[in-house]
KEKE-3310 file (N, C-alpha, C; in steps of 0.2 Angstrom, whole numbers, plus 5000, padded with zeros to 4 digits):
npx = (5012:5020:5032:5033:5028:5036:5033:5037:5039:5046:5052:5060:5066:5081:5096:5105:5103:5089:5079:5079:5093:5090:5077:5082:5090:5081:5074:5087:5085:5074:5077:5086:5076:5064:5071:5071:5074:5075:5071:5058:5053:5043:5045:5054:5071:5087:5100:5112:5104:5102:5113:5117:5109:5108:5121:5123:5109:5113:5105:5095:5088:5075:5068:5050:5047:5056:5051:5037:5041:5045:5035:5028:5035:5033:5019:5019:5012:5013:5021:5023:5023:5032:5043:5038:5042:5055:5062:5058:5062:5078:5080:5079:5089:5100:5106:5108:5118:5127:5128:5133:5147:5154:5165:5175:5172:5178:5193:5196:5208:5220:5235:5236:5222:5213:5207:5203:5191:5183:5185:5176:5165:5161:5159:5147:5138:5139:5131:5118:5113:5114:5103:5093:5091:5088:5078:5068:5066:5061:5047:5042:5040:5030:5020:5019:5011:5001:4995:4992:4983:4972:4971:4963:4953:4947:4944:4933:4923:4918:4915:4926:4929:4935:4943:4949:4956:4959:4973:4965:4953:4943:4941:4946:4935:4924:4925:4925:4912:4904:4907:4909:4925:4931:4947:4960:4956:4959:4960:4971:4984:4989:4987:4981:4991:4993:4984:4969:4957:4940:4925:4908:4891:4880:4867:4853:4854:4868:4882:4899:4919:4927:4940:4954:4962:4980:4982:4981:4992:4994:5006:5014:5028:5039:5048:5038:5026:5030:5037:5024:5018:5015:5005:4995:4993:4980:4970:4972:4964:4954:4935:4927:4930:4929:4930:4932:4928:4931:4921:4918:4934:4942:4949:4943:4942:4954:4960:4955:4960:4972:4971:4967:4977:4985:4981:4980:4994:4998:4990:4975:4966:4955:4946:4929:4922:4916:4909:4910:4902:4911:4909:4899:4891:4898:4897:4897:4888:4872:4867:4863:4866:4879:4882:4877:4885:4897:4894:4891:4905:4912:4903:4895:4885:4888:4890:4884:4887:4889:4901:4904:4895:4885:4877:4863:4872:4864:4860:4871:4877:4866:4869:4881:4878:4868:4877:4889:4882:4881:4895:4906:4901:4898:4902:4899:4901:4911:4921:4924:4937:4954:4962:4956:4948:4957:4959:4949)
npy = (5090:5080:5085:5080:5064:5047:5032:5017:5000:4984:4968:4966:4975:4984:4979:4987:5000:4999:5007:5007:5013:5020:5027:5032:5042:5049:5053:5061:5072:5079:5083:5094:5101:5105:5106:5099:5093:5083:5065:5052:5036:5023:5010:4998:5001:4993:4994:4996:5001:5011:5021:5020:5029:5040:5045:5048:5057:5066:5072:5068:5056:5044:5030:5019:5013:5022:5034:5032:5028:5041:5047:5042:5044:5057:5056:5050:5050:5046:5035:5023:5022:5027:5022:5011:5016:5020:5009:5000:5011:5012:4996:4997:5004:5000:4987:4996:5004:4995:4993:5005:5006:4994:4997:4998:4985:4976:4977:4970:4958:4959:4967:4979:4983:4985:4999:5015:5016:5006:5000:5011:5009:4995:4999:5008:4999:4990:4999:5004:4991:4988:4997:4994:4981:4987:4994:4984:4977:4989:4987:4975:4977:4985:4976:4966:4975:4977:4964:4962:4973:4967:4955:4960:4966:4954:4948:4955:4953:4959:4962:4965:4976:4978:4991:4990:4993:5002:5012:5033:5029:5033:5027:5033:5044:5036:5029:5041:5044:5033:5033:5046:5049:5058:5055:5059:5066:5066:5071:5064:5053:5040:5045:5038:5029:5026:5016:5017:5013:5012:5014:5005:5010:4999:4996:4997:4986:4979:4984:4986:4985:4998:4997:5007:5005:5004:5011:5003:5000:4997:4985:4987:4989:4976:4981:4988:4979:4971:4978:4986:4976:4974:4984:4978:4967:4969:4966:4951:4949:4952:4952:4953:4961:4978:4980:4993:5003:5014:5021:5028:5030:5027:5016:5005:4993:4987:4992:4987:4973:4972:4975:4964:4957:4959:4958:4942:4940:4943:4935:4933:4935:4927:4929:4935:4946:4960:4972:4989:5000:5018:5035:5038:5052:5057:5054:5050:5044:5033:5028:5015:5008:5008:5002:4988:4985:4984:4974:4965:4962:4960:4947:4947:4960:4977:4986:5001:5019:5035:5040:5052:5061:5055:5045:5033:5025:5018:5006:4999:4997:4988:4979:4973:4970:4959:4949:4948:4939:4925:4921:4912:4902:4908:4909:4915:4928:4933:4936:4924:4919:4916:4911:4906:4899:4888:4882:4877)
npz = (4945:4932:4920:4906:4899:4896:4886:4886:4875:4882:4879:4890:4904:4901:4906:4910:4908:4909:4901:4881:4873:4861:4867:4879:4873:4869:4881:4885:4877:4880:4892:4892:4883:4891:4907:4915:4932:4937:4937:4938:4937:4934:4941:4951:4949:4947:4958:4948:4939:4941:4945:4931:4923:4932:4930:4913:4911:4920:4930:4947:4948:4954:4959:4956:4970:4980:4978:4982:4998:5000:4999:5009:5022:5023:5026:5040:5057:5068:5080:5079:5064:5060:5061:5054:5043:5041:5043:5032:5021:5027:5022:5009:5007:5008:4998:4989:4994:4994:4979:4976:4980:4971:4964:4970:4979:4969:4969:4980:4990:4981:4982:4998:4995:5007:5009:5010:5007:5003:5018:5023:5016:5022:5037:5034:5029:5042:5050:5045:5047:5060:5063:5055:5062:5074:5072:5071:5083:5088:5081:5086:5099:5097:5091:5102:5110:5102:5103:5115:5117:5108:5113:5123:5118:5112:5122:5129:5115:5107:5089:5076:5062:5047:5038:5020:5005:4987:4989:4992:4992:4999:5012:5025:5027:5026:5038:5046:5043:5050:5061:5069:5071:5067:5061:5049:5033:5020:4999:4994:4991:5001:5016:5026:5038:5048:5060:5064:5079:5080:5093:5083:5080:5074:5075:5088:5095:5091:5092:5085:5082:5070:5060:5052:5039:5031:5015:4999:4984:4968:4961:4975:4983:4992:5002:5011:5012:5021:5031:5033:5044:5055:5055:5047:5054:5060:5050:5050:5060:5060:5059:5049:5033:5026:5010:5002:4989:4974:4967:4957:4948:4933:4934:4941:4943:4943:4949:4962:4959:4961:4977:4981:4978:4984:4997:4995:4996:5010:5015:5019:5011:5014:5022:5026:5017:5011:4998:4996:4985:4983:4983:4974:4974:4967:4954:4935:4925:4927:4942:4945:4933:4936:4946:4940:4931:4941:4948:4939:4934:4946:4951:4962:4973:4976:4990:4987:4990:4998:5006:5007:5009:5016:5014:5010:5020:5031:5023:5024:5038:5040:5031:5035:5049:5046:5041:5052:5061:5058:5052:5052:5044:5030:5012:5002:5001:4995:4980:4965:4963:4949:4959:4969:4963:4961:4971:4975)
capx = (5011:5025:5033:5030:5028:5038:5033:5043:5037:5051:5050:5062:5071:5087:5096:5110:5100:5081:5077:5084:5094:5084:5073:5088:5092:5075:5076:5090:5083:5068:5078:5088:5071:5061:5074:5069:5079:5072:5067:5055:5054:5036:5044:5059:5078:5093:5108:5117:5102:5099:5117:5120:5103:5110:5128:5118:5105:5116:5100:5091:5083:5071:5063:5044:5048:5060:5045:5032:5044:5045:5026:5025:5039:5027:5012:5016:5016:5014:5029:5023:5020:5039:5047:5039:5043:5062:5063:5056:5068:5084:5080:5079:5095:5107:5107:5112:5124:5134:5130:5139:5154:5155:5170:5180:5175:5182:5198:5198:5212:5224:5240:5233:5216:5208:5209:5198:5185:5183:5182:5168:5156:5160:5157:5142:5134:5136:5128:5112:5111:5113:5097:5087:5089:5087:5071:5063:5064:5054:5041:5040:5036:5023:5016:5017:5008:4995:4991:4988:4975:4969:4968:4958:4945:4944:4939:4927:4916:4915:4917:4930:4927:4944:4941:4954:4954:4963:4973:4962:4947:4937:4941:4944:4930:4917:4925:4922:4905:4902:4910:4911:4929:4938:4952:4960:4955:4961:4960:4979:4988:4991:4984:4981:4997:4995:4977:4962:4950:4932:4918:4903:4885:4877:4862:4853:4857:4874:4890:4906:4925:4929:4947:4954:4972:4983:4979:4986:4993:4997:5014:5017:5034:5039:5048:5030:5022:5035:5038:5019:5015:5014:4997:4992:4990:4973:4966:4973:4960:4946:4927:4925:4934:4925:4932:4930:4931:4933:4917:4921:4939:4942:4954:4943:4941:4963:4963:4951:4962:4979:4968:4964:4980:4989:4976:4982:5002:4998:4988:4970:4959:4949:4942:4923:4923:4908:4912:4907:4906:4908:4909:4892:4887:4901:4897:4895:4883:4867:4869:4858:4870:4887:4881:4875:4892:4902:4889:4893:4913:4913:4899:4894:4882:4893:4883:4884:4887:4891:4905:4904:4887:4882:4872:4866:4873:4861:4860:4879:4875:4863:4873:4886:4874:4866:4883:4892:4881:4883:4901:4908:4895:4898:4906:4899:4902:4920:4919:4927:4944:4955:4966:4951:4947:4961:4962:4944)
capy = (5086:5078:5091:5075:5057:5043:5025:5011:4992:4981:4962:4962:4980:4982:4975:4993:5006:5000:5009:5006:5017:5027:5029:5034:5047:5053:5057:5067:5079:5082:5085:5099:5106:5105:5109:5095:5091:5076:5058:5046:5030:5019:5003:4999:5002:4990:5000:4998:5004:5019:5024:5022:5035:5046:5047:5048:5060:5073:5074:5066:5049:5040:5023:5022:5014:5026:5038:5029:5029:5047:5050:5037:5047:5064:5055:5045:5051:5041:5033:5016:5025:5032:5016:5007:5020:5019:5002:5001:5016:5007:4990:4998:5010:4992:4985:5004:5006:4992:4997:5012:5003:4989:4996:4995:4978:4972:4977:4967:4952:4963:4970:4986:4983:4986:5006:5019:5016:5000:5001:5016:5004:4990:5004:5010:4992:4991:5004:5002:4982:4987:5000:4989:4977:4992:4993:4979:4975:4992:4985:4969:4980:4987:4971:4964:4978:4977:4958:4965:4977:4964:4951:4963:4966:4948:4947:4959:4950:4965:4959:4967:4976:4982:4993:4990:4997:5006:5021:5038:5025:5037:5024:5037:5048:5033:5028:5045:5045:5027:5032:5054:5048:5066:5052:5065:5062:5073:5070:5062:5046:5036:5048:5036:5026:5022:5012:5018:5009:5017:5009:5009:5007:4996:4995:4996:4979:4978:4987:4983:4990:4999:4999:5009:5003:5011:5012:4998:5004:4993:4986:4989:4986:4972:4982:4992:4974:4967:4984:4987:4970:4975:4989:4976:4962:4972:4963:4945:4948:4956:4945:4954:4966:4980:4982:4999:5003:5022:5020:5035:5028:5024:5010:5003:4983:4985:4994:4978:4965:4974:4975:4956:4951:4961:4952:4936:4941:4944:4929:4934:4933:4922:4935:4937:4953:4964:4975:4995:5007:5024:5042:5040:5057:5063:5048:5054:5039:5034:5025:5009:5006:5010:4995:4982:4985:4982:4965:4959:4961:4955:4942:4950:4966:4982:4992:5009:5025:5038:5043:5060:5066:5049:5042:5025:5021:5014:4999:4997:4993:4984:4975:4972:4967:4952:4947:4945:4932:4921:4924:4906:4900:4913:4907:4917:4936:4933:4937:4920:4921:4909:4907:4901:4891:4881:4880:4872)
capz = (4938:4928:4913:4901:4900:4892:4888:4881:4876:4881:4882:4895:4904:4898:4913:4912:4909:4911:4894:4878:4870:4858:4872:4883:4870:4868:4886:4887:4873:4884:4897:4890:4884:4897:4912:4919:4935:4943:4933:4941:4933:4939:4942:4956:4946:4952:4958:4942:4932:4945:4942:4924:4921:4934:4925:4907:4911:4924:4937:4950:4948:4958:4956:4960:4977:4983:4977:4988:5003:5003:5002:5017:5025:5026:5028:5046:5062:5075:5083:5075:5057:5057:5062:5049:5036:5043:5042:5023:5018:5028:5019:5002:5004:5011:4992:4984:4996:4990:4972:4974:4980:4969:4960:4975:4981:4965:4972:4986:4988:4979:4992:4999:4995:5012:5008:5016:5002:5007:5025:5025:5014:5027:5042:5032:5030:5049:5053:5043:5049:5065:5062:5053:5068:5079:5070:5068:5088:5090:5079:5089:5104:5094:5090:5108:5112:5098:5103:5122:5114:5103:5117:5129:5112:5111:5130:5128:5112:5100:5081:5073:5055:5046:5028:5016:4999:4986:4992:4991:4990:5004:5019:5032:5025:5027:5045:5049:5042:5051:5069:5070:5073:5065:5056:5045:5027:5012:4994:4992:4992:5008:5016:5032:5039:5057:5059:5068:5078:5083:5089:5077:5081:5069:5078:5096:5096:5088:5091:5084:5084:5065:5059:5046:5038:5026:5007:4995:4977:4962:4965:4984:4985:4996:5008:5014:5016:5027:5036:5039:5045:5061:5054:5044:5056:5061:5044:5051:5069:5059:5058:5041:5028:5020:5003:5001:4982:4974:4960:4950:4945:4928:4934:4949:4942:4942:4960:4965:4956:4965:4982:4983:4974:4992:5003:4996:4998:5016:5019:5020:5006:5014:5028:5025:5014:5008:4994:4997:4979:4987:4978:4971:4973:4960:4948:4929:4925:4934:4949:4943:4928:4940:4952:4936:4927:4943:4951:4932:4935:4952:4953:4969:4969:4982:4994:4985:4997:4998:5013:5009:5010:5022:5009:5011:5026:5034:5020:5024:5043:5039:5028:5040:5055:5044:5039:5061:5066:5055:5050:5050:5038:5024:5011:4995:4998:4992:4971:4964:4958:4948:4964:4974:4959:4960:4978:4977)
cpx = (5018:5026:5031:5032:5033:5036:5037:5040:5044:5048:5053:5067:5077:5091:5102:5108:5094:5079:5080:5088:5094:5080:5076:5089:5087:5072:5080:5086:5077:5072:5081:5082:5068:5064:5073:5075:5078:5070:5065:5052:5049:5039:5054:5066:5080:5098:5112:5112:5103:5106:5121:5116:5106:5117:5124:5114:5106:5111:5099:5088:5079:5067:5055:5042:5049:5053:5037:5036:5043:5039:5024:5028:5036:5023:5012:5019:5015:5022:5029:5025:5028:5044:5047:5043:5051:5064:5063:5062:5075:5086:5082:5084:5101:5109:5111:5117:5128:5134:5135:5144:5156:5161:5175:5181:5177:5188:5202:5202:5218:5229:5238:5228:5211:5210:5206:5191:5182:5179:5176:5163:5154:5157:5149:5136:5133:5131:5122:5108:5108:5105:5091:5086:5086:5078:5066:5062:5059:5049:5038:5037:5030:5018:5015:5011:5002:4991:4989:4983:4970:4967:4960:4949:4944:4937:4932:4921:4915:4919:4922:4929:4932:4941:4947:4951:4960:4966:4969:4954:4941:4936:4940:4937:4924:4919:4922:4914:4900:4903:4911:4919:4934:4945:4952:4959:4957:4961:4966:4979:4990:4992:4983:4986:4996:4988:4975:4956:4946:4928:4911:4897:4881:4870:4859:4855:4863:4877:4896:4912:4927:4937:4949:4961:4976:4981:4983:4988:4995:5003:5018:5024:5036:5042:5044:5027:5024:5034:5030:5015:5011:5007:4995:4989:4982:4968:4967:4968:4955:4941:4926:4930:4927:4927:4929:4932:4927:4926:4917:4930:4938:4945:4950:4942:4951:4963:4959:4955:4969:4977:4970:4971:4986:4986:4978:4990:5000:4993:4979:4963:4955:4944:4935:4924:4915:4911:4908:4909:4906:4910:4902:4889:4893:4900:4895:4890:4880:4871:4870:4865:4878:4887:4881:4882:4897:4900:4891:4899:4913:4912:4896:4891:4887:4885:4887:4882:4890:4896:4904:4898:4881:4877:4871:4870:4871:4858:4868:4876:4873:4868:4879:4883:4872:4872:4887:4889:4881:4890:4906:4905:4896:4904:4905:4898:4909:4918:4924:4932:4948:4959:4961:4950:4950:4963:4954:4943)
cpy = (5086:5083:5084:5067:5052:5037:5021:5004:4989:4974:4962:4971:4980:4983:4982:5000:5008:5002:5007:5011:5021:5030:5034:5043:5051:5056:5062:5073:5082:5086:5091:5103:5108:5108:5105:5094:5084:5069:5052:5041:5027:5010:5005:4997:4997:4997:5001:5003:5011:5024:5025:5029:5040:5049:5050:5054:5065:5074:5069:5061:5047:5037:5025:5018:5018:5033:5038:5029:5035:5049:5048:5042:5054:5064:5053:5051:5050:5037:5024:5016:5025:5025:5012:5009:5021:5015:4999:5005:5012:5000:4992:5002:5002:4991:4990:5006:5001:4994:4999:5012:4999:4991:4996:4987:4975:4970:4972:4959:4955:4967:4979:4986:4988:4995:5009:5019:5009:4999:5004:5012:4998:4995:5007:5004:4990:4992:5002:4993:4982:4992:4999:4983:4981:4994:4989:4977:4982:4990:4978:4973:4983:4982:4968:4969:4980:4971:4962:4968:4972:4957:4954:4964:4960:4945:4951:4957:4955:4963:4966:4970:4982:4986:4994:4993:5000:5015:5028:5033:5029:5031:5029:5039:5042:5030:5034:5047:5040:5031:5040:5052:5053:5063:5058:5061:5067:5070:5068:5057:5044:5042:5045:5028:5022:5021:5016:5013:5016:5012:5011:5005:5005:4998:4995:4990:4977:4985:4983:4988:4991:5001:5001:5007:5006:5006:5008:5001:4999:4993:4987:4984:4982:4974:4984:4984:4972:4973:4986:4981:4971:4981:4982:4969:4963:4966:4955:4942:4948:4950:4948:4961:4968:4985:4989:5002:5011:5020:5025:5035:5024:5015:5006:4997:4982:4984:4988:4973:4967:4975:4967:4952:4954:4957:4945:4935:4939:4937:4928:4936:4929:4924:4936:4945:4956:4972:4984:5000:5013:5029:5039:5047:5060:5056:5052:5051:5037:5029:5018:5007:5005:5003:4988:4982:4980:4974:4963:4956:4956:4949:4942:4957:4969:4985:5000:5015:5029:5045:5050:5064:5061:5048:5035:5022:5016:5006:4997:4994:4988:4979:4972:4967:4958:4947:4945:4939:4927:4919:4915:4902:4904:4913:4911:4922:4937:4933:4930:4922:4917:4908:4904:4896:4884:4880:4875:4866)
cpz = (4935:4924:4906:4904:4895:4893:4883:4882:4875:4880:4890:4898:4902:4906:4915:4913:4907:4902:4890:4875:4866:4862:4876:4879:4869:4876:4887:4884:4877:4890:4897:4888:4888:4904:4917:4925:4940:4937:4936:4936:4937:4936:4946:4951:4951:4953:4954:4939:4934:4941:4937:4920:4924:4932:4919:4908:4916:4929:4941:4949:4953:4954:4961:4969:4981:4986:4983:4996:5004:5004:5009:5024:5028:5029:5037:5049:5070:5076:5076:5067:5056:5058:5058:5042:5036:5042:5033:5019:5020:5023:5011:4999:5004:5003:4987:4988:4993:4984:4973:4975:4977:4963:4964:4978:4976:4965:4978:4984:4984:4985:4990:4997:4999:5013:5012:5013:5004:5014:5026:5023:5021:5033:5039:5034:5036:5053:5050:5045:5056:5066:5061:5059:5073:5081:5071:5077:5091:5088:5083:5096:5102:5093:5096:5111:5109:5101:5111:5120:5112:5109:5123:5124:5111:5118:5131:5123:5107:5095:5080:5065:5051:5039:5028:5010:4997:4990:4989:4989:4993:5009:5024:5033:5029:5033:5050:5050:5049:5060:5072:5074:5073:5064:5051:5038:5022:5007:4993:4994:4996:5012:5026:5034:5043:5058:5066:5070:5082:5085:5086:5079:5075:5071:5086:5098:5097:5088:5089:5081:5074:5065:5053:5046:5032:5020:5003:4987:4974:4963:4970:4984:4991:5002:5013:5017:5019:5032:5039:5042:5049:5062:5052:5048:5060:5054:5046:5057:5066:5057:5050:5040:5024:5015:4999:4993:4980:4965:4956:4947:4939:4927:4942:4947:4941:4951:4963:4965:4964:4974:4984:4981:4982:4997:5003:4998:5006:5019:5023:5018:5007:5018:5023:5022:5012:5006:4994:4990:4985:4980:4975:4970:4968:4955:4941:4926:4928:4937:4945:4938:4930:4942:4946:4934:4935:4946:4943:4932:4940:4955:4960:4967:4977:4985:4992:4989:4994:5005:5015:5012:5015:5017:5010:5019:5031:5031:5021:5030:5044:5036:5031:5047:5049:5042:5046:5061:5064:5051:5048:5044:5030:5020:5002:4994:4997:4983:4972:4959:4955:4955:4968:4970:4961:4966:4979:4973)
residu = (UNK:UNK:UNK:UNK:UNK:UNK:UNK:UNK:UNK:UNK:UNK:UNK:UNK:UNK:UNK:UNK:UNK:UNK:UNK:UNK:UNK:UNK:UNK:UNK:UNK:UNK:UNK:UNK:UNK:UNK:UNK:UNK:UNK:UNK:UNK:UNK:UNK:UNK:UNK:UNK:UNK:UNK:UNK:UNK:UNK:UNK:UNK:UNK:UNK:UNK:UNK:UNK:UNK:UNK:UNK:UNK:UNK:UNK:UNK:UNK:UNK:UNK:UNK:UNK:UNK:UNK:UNK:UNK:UNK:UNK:UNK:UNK:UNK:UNK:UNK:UNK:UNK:UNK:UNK:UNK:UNK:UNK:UNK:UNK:UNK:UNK:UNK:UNK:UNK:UNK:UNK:UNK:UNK:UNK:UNK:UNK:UNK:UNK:UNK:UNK:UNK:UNK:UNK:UNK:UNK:UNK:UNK:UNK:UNK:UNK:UNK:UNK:UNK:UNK:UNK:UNK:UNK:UNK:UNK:UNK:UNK:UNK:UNK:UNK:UNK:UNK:UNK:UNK:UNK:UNK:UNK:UNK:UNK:UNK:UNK:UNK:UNK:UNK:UNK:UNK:UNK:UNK:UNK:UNK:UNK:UNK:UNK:UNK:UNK:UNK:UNK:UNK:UNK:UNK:UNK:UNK:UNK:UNK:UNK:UNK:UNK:UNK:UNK:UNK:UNK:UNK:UNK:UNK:UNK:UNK:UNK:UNK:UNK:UNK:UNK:UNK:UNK:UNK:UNK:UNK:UNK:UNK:UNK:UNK:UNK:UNK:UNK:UNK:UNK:UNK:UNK:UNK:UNK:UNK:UNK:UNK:UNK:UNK:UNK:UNK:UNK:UNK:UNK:UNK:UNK:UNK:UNK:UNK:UNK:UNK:UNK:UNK:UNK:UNK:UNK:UNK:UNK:UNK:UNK:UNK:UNK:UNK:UNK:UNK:UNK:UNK:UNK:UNK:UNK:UNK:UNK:UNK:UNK:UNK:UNK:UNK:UNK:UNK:UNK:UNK:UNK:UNK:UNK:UNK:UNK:UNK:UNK:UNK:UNK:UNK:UNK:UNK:UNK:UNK:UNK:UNK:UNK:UNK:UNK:UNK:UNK:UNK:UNK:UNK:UNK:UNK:UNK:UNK:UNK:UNK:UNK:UNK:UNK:UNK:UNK:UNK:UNK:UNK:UNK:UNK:UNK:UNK:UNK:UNK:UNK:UNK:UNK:UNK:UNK:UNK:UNK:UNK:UNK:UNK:UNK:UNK:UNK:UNK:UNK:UNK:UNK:UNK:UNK:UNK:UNK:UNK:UNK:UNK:UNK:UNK:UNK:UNK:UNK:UNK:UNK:UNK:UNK:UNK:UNK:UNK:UNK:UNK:UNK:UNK:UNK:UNK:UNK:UNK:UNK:UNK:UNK:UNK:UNK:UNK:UNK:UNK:UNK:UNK:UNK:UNK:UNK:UNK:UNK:UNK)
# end
């Protein structure tokens, strides 16, 4: 947990030191009290700002990307997981390495310029270019090797069904409940990196292959959605998305907007969706009144479960089986949005 919080209304960051300067000063003093030695800032600093705060305030900075890379950086561990999470951190270091040089290359064109300071940034920039290229051709073999998979599951005839959702929303948990799959789940954020399929018995009738994908957050910085493309293209193959939503969240009609406003970044809000409340058995309010408030929000009623204690389940199936076989045709379990408005 944070030692304290700070908020400030700008109109506009102050473009040198993000805060403005009462605010700035109203940080140091905490800082001296406090003993603080770290300052995270929830939203991504340029390289000037980062380093005029770390000058000013004598500690450790980090922007809330940086912050999110390193989570991701514990959380992965598969080969594909660690490449993307590589990839995302090298992209995001490139622009602050030059920062931190930018009062040398001003130098440059002057006789005797090309000094040792100089050189090492150019040697540096290099080396991370050639890394990030180094990288990005391992993800391509990741991805060659995903559409193999992905072709062989086509050949085969089994529907596809990917849960998305806010991070800590209880995806694994209800993949595990869906499929006894033993995907690790824990009560933490991005929690699952590297995707899972299982297949899930709907019914004696109906099987179909469950995919779990990692956990979306308000603001996902742009290097994560480029970098995990190569997980995310699971949600571009899937016959339906089950929007897996966290109904004991105070903030869960944001984590929904920030869900659907990522599906549209990546090109896939259009996928057949069916919206799942889960946590129901910790709700502090009756069920009935949980469900009306959110069918009022969304214009869509959820199938209310609960992962943990396998509650409901069998209305999810269900609800998913009636949904496959006519999957081209269904065009009004998507909540309507103004972008679809205006695309209609």
């Amino acid at each position: 947990m944070p030692l304290a919080r700070v908020k400030q209304r700008l109109r506009h960051p102050d473009p040198n030191s993000y805060v403005g300067k009462g605010k700035l000063e109203q940080i140091v003093e905490m800082r001296d009290e406090l003993r603080a030695t770290v300052a995270i800032f929830d939203d991504e600093l340029t390289p000037a700002q980062q380093r005029t705060l770390e000058q000013r305030l004598g500690i450790k900075v980090i922007d809330r990307t940086a912050l999110i890379l390193d989570i991701f950086a514990q959380r992965a561990r598969t080969r594909e997981g660690v490449v993307q999470v590589a990839l995302a951190q090298h992209e995001y270091l490139l622009p602050r390495l030059t920062g931190q040089w930018e009062h040398l290359e001003r130098m440059e064109g002057a006789i005797g310029s090309r000094g040792p300071g100089e050189t090492q940034l150019e040697t540096d920039r290099r080396l991370i270019r050639n890394q990030i290229k180094r990288l990005k051709k391992d993800l391509e073999r990741v991805r060659t090797h995903r559409q193999q998979h992905r072709n062989k599951r086509d050949r085969a005839g089994i529907p596809l069904v990917a849960l998305v959702g806010y991070t800590n929303a209880g995806k694994s948990t209800l993949m595990n409940a869906l499929t006894d799959a033993n995907v690790r789940a824990r009560d933490r954020l991005f929690e699952t990196l590297d995707p899972t399929t299982r297949r899930c018995r709907l019914s004696e009738q109906h099987t179909v292959l469950l995919s779990d994908t990692v956990g979306f957050i308000q603001k996902l910085p742009t290097q994560l959605v480029a970098a995990f493309r190569a997980t995310l293209e699971e949600l571009e193959e899937a016959d339906l998305l089950l929007h897996v939503v966290d109904g004991t969240s105070p903030d869960v009609l944001e984590q929904i907007e920030s869900v659907e406003g990522t599906l549209r970044d990546l090109g896939v809000d259009q996928r057949p969706t069916l919206t799942v409340m889960n946590k129901i058995d910790a709700l502090e309010d009756p069920l009935d009144e949980v469900v009306e408030e959110l069918t009022a929000e969304l214009e869509v009623r959820p199938i209310a479960v609960s992962a943990q204690e396998k509650r409901n389940l069998d209305d999810l199936r269900a609800a998913i089986e009636r949904l496959l076989p006519s999957l081209e045709g269904v065009h009004i379990i998507h909540r309507r949005t103004d972008h679809a408005a205006a695309a209609s």
